[in-house]
C-alpha positions in Angstrom: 15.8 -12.7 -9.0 16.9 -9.6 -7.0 20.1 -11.3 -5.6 22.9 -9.0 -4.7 21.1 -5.6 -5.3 22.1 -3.6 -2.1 19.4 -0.9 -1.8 19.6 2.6 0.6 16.7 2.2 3.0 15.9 5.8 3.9 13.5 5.5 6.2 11.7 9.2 5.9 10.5 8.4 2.9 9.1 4.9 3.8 6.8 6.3 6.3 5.8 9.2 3.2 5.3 6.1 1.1 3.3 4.3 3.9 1.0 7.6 4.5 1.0 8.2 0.5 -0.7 4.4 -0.1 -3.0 5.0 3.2 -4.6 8.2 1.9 -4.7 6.7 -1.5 -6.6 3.6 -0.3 -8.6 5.6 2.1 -9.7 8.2 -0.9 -10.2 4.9 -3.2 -12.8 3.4 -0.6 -14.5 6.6 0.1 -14.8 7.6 -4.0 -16.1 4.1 -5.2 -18.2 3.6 -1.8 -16.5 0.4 -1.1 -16.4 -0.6 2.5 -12.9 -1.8 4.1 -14.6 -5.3 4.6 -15.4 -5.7 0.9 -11.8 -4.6 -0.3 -11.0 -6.7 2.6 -12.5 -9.3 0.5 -10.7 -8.3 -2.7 -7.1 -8.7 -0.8 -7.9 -12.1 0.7 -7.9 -10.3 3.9 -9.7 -9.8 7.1 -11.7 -6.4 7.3 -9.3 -5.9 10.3 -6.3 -6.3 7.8 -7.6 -3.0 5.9 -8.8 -1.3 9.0 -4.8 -1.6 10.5 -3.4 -0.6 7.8 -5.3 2.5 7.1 -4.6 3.7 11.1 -1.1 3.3 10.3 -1.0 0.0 12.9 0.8 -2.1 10.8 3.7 -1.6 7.7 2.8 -3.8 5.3 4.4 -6.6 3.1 5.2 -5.9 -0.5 2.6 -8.1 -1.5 -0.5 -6.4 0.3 0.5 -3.0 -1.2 0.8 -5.4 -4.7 -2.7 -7.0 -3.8 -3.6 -3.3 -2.7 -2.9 -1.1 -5.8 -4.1 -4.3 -8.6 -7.3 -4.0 -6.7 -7.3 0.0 -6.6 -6.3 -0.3 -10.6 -2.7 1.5 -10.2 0.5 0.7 -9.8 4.2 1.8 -8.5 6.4 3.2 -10.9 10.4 2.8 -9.9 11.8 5.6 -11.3 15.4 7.4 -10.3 15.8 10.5 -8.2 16.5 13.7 -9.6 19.9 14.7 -8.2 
């Protein structure tokens, strides 16, 4: 599906996008008073799959953060840089 696509990684604003999601699923638990081993349990995950991720121990796959945002109701947008 994306064959061929060559994509500029720029690091920076991987680790913005890695904090961005962490606050957001942090602020999501904390606001709907849902514990990391319950959204654990929405993800198919391990409670210590949400707790990593939210100290910044592990950089998730593009399918967590998927599994992640369905389960917080949003989603990513693609859209391109202003230049």
């Amino acid at each position: 599906m994306f064959k061929n696509i060559l994509v500029s990684i720029d690091w920076e604003e991987i680790m913005n996008l890695r904090d961005r999601l962490i606050e957001e699923c942090k602020t999501y638990r904390r606001e709907n008073g849902v514990t990391q081993r319950e959204l654990g349990e929405k993800l198919g995950k391990h409670t210590s799959a949400v707790g990593r991720f939210e100290i910044g121990a592990i950089d998730p796959r593009l399918k967590f953060v998927q599994n992640l945002l369905n389960a917080m109701g949003k989603e990513i947008i693609i859209v391109d840089k202003i230049k």
